[in-house]
N, CA, C and O atoms as a DFTB+ gen file, in Angstrom:
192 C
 N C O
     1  1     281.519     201.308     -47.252
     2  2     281.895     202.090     -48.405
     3  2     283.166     202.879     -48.109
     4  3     284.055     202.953     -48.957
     5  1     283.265     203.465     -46.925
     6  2     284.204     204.010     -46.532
     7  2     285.440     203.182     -46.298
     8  3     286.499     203.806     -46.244
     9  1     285.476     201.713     -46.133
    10  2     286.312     200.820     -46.213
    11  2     287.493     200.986     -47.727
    12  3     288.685     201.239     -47.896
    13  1     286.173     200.636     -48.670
    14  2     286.451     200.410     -49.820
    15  2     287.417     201.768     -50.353
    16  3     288.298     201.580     -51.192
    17  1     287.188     202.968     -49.850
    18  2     287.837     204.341     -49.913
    19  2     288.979     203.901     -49.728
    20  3     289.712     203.367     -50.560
    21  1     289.215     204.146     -48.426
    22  2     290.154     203.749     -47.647
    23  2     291.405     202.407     -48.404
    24  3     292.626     202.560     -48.383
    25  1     290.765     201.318     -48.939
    26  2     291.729     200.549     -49.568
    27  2     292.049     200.793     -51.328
    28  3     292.976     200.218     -51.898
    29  1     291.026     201.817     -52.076
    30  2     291.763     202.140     -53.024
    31  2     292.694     203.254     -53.088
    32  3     293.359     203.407     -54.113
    33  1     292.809     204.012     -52.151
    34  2     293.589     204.842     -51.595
    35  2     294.996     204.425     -51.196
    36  3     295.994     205.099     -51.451
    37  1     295.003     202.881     -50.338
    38  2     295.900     202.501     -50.575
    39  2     296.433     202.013     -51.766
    40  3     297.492     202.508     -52.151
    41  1     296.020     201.331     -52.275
    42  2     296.511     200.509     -53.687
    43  2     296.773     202.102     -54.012
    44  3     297.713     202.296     -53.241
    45  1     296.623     202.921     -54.432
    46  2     297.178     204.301     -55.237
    47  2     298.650     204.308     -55.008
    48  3     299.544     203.913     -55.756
    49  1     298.737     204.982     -53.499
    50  2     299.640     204.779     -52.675
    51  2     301.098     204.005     -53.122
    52  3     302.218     204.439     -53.390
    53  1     300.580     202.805     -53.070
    54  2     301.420     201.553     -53.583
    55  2     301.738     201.418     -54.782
    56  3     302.796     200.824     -54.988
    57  1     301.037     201.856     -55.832
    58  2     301.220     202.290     -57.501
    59  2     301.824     203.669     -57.461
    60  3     302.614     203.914     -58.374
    61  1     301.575     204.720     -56.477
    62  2     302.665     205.627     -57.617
    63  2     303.684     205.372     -56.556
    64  3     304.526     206.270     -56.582
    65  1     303.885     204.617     -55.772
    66  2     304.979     204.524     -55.133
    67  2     306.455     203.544     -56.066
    68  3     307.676     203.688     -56.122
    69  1     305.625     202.741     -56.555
    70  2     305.876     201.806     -57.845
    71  2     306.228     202.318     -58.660
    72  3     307.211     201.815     -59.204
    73  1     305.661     203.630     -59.260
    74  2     306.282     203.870     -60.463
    75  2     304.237     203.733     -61.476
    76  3     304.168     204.470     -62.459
    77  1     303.671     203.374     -61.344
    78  2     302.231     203.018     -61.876
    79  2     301.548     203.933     -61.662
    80  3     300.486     203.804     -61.053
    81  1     302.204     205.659     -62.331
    82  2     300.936     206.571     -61.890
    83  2     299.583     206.209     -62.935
    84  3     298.609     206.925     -62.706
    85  1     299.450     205.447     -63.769
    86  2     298.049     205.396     -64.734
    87  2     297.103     204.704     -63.335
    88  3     295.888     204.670     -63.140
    89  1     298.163     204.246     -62.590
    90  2     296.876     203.224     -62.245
    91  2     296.638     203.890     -60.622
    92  3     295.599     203.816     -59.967
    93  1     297.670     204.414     -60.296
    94  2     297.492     205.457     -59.097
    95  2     296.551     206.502     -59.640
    96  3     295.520     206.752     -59.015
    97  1     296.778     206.995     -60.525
    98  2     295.456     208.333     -60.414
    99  2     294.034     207.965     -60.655
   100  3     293.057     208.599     -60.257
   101  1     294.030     206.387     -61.656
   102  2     292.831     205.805     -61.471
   103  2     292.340     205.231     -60.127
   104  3     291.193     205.586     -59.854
   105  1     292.831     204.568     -59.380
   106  2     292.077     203.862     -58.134
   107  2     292.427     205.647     -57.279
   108  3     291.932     205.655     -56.152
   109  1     293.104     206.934     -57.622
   110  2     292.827     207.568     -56.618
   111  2     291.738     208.532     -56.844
   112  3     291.507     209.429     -56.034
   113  1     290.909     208.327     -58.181
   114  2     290.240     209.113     -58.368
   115  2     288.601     208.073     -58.555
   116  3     287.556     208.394     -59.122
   117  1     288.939     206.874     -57.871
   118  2     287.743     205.888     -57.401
   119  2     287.580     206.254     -56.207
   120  3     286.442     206.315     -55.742
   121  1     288.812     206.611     -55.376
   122  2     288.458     206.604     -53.875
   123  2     287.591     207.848     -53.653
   124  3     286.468     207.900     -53.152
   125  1     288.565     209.112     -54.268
   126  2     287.815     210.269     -53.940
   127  2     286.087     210.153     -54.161
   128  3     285.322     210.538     -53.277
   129  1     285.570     209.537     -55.535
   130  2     284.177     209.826     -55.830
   131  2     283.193     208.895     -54.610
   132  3     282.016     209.075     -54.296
   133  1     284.229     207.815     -54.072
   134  2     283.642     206.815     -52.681
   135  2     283.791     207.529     -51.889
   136  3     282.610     207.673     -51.574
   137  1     284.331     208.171     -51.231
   138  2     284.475     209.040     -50.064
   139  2     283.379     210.410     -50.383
   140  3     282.841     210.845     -49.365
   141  1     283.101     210.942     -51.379
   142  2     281.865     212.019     -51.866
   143  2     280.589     211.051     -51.803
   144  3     279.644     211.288     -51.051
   145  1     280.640     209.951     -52.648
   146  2     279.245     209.351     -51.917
   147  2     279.116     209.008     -50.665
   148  3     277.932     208.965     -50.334
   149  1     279.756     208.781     -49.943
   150  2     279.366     208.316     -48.613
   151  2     279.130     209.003     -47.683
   152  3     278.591     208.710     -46.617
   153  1     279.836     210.702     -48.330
   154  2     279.072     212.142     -47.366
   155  2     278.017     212.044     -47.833
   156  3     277.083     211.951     -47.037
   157  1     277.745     212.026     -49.156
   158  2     276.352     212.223     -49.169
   159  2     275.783     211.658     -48.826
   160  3     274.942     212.274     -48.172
   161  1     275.585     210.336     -48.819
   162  2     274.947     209.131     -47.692
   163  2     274.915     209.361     -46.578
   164  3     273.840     209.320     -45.980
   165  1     276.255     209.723     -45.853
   166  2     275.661     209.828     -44.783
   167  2     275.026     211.187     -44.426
   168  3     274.375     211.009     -43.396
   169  1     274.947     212.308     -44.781
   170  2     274.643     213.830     -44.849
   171  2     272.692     213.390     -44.889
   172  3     271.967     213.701     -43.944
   173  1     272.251     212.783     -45.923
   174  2     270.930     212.278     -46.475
   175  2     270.567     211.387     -45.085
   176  3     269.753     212.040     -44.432
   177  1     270.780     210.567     -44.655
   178  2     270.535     209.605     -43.737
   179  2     270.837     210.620     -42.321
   180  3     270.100     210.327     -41.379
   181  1     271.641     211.559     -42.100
   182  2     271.470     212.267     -41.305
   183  2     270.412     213.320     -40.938
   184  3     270.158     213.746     -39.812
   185  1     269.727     213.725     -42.351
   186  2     268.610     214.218     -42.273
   187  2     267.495     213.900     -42.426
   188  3     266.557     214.673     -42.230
   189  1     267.378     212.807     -42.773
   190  2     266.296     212.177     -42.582
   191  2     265.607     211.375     -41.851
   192  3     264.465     211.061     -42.186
């Protein structure tokens, strides 16, 4: 999951670098909510 972070983060990257902020703030605001689940995943799996 943290992969998947990690590569829409890039593609962002690469779009507003482009000139494509619609599509940069969309894949950068996919990554952020992947990177919040996967604390919580792992935070949950850490306590349990």
């Amino acid at each position: 999951m943290l992969e998947l972070a990690l590569l829409f983060f890039v593609i962002a990257i690469v779009a507003g670098a482009m000139g494509a902020t619609g599509i940069a703030g969309l894949t950068m605001s996919i990554a952020k909510w992947l990177v919040l689940l996967f604390l919580v995943l792992a935070i949950v799996s850490l306590v349990l």
